[in-house]
Phi, psi and omega in degrees: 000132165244154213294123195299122154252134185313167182241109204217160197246162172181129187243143216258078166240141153266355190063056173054043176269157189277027177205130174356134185313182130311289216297329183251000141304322188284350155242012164264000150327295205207084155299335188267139185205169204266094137280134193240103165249123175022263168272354179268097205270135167199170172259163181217159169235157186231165206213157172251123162286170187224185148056217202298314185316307181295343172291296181306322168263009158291303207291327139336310187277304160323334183276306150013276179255065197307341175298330190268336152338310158297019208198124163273166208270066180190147195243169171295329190287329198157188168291159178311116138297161183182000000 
């Protein structure tokens, strides 16, 4: 059986610039990656949520962070991917 790997959010904001980071062209590239949280290393794959997911983890991410409540959930290009 293997072992759950945690569930973590990364959210793609440039501060509102009109393109996108790198680092998340390159895992909308290659989704499977290398994680480290303080001593703990895995691999994960990562995804841009869409739909109901992407509501519930805008409405996360704001209780979080209250400054992105102030930000509409969009960039000039589109929305943040994460």
């Amino acid at each position: 059986m293997a072992a759950r790997v945690p569930d973590y959010v990364i959210v793609a904001s440039k501060g509102g610039a009109p393109a996108h980071p790198a680092w998340y062209l390159n895992l909308e590239a290659n989704p499977e990656v290398q994680v480290q949280v303080k001593g703990e290393k895995f691999t994960a794959r990562g995804h841009t949520a869409q739909g109901a997911e992407r509501a519930a983890l805008w409405a996360k991410m704001v209780e979080i962070y209250g400054p992105y409540a102030l930000v509409p959930d969009q960039e000039p290009t589109g929305k943040f991917p994460w």
